[in-house]
ZAVEX-685248 format. One record per residue (C-alpha): residue number from 1; residue in three letters; x, y, z. Coordinates in nm, 2 decimals. Layout:
+-----+-----+--------+--------+--------+
!   i !  aa !     xx !     yy !     zz !
+-----+-----+--------+--------+--------+
! NUM ! ALA !      X !      Y !      Z !
...
+-----+-----+--------+--------+--------+
END
This chain:
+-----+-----+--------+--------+--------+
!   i !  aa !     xx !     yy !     zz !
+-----+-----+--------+--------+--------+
!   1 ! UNK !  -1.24 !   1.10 !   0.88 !
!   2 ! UNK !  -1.47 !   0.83 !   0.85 !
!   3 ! UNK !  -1.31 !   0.47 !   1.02 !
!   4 ! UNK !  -1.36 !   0.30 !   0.73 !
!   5 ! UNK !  -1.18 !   0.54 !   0.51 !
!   6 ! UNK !  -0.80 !   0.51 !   0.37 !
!   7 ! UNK !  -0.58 !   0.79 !   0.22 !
!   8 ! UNK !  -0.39 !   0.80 !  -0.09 !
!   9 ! UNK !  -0.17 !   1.03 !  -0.16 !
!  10 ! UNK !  -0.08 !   1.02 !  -0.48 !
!  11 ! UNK !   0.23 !   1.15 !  -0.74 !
!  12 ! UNK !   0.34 !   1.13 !  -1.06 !
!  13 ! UNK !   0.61 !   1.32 !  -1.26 !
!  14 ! UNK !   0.85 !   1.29 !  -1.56 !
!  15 ! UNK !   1.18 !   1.44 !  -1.60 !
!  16 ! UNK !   1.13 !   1.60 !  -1.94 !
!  17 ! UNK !   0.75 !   1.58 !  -2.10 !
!  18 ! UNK !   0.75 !   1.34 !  -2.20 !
!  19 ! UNK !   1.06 !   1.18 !  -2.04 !
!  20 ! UNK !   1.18 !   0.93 !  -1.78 !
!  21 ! UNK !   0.82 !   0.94 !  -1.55 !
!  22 ! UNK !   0.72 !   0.71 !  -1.23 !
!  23 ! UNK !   0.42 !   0.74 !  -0.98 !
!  24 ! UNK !   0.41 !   0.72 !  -0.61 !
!  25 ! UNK !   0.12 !   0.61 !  -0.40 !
!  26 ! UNK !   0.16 !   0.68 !  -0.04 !
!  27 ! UNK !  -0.14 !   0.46 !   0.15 !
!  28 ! UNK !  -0.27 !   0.52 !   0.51 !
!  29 ! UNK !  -0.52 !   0.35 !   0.71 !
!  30 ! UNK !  -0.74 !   0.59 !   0.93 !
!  31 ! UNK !  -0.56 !   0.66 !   1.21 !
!  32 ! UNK !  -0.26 !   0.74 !   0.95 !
!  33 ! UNK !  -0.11 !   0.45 !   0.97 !
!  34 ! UNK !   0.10 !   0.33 !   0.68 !
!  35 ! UNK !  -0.09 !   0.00 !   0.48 !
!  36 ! UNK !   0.17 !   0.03 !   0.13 !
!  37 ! UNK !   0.38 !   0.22 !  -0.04 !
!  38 ! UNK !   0.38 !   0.21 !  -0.42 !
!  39 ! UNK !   0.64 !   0.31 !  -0.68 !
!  40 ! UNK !   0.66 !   0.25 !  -1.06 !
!  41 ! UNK !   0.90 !   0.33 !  -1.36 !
!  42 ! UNK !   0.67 !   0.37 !  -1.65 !
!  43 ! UNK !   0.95 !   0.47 !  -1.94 !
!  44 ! UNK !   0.92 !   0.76 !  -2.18 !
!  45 ! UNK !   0.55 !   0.90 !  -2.06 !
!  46 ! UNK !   0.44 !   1.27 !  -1.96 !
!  47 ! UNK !   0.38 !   1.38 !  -1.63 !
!  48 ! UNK !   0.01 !   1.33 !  -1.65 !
!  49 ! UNK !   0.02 !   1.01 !  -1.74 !
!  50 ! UNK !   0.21 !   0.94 !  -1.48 !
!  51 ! UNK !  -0.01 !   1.11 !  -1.24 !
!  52 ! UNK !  -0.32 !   0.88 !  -1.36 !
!  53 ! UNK !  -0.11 !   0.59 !  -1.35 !
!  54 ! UNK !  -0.08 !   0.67 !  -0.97 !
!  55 ! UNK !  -0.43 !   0.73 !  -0.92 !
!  56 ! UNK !  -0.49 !   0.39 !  -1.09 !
!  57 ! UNK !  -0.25 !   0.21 !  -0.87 !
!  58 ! UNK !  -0.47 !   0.36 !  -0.55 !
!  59 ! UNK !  -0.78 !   0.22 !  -0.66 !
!  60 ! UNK !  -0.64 !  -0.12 !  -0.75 !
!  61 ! UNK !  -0.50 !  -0.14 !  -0.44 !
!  62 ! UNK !  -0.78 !  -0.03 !  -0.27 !
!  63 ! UNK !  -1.03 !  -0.24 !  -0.48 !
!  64 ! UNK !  -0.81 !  -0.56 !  -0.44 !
!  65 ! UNK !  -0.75 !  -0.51 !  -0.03 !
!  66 ! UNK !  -1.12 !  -0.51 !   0.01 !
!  67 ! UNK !  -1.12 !  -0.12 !   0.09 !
!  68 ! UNK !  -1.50 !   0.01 !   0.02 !
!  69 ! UNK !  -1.39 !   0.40 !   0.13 !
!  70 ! UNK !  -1.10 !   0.59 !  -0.07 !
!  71 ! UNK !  -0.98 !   0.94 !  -0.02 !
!  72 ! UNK !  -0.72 !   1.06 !  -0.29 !
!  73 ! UNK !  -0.49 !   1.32 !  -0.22 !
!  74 ! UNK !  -0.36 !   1.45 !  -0.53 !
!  75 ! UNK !  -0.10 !   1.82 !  -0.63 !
!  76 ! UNK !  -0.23 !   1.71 !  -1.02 !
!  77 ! UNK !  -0.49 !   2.00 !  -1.06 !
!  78 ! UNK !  -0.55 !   1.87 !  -1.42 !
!  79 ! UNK !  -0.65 !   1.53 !  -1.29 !
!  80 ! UNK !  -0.86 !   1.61 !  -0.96 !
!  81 ! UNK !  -1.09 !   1.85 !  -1.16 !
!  82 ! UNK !  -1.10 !   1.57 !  -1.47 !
!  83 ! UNK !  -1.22 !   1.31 !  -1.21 !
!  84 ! UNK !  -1.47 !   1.52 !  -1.04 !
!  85 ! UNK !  -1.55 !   1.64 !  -1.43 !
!  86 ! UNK !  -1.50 !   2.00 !  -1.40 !
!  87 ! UNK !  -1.29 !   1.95 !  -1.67 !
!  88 ! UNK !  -1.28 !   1.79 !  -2.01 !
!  89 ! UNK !  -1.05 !   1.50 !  -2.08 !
!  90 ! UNK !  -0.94 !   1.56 !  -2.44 !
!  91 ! UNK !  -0.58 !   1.42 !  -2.47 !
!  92 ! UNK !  -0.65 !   1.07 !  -2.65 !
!  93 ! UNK !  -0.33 !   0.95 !  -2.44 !
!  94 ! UNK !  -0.53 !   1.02 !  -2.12 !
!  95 ! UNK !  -0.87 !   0.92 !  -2.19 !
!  96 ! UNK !  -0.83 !   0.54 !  -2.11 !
!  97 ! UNK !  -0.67 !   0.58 !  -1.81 !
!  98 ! UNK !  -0.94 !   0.81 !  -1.71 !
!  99 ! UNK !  -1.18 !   0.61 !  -1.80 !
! 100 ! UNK !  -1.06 !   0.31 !  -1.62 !
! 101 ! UNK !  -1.04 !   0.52 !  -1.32 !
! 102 ! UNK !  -1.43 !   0.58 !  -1.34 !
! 103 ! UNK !  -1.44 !   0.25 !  -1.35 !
! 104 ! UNK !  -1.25 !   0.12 !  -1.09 !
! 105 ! UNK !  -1.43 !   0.44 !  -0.89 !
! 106 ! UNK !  -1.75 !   0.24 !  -0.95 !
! 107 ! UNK !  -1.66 !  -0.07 !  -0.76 !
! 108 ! UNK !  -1.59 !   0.17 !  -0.42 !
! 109 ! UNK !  -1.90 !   0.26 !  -0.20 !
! 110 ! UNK !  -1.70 !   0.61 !  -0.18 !
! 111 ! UNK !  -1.50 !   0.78 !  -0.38 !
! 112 ! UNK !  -1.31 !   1.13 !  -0.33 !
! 113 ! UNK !  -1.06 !   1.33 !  -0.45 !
! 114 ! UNK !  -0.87 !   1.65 !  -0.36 !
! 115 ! UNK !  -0.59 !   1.84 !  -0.49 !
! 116 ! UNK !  -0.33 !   1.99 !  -0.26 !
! 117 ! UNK !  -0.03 !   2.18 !  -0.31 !
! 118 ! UNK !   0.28 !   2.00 !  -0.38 !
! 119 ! UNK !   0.44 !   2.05 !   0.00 !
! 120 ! UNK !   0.12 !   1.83 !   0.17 !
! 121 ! UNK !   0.24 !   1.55 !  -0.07 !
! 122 ! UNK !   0.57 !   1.50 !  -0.01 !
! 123 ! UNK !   0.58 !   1.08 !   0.08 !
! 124 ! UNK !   0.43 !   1.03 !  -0.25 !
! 125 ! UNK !   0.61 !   1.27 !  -0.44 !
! 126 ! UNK !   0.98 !   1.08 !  -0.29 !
! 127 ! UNK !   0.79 !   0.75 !  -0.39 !
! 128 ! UNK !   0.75 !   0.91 !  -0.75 !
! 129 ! UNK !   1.14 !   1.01 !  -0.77 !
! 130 ! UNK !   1.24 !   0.70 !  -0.63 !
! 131 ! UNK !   1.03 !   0.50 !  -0.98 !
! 132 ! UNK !   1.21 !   0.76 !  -1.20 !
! 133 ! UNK !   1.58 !   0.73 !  -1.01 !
! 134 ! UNK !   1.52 !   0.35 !  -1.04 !
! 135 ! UNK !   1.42 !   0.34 !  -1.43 !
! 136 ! UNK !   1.72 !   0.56 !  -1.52 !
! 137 ! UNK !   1.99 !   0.32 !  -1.31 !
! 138 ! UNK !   2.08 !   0.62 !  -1.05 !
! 139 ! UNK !   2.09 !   0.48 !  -0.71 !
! 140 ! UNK !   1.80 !   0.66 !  -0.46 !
! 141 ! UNK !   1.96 !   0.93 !  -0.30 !
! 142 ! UNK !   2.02 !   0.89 !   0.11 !
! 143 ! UNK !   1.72 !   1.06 !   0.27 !
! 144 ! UNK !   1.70 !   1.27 !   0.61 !
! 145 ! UNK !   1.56 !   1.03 !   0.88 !
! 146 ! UNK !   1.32 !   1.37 !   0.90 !
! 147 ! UNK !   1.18 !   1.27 !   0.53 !
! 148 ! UNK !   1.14 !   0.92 !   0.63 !
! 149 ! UNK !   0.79 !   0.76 !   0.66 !
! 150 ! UNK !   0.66 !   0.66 !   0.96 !
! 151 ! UNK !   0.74 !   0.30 !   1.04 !
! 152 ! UNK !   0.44 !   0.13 !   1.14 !
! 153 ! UNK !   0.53 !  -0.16 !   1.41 !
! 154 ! UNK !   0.84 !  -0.29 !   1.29 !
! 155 ! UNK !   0.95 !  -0.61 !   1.35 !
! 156 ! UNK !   1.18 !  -0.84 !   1.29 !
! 157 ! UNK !   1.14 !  -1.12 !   1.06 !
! 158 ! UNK !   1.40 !  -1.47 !   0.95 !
! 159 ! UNK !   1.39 !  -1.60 !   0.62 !
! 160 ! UNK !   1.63 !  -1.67 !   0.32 !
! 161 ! UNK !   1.62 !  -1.54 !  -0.03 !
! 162 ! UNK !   1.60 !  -1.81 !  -0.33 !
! 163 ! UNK !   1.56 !  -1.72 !  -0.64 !
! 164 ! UNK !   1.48 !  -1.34 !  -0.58 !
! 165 ! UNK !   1.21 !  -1.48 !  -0.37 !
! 166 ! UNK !   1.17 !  -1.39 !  -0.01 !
! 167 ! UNK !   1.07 !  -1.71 !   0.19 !
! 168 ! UNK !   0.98 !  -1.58 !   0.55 !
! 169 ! UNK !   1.00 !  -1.90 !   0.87 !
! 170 ! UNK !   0.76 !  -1.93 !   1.13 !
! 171 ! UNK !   0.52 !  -1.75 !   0.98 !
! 172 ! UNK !   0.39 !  -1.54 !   0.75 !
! 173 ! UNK !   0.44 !  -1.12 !   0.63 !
! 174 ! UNK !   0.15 !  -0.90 !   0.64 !
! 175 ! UNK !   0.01 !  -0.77 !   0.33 !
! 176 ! UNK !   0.13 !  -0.41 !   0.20 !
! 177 ! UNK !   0.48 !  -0.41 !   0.34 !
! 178 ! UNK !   0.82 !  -0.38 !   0.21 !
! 179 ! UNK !   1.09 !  -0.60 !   0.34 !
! 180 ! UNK !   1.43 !  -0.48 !   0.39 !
! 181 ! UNK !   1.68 !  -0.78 !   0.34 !
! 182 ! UNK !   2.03 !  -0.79 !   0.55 !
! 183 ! UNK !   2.29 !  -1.05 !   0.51 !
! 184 ! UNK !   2.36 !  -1.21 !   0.85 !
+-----+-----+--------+--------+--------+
END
């Protein structure tokens, strides 16, 4: 893998199609470290549209952190050969987004995407089912410490919520992480 290069492994899935869908965007730097993990409840949309709102998510992410090299790491048959253009886009629900994935491709020095089956994309796919348990009001289910992530560095930070805003003292968070808040 080229140094420069991050991974996405993206997710996106509805229950019902259309029904409650979410993506998941699992992010790694390239020594597979983990930069961000991203999760979204879109509503009443189908799974593909939820798959290309991950892949969307990726690029911003990648476009917005400065990232000139992304991989994508994708089990959506459908929209791995639409982005390399093997095949046609013809659903009128799924042409803008995949047009504002060309786009966003554009604005990368690389681009590339590869499909893989479902069991080499399991962080993403938990991200994806978190979005959906999330926008229906069902709690996440407890996880195995097996299906956990990989923790990269962790460390302790002080602060105080206001608000519903996380104010961190003596210093600042790193971009791309998630905080975990616990009453003292």
């Amino acid at each position: 893998m080229d140094p420069g290069e991050i991974v996405a492994y993206c997710d996106g899935g509805s229950r019902g199609n259309p029904g409650p869908a979410g993506f998941g965007v699992y992010i790694q730097d390239a020594t597979g470290g983990v930069l961000a993990e991203l999760s979204e409840y879109l509503g009443k949309r189908t799974n593909n549209f939820a798959e290309y709102s991950g892949l969307l998510a990726a690029l911003e992410f990648a476009v917005t952190k400065g990232h000139k090299k992304l991989r994508v790491v994708s089990d959506s048959e459908l929209m791995v050969k639409q982005m390399k253009g093997q095949y046609r886009v013809n659903s009128p629900d799924l042409r803008p987004l995949f047009e504002e994935a060309r786009r966003r491709t554009l604005q990368l020095e690389r681009f590339r995407i590869e499909h893989v089956l479902r069991d080499k994309n399991r962080h993403a796919d938990r991200l994806a089912n978190l979005a959906m348990d999330r926008g229906m009001g069902r709690a996440p289910a407890a996880s195995p410490a097996a299906a956990a992530p990989p923790t990269p560095k962790a460390a302790m930070f002080r602060g105080f919520v206001k608000g519903g805003v996380v104010h961190v003292l003596g210093g600042d968070l790193p971009d791309g992480i998630f905080v975990k808040v616990i009453p003292e």
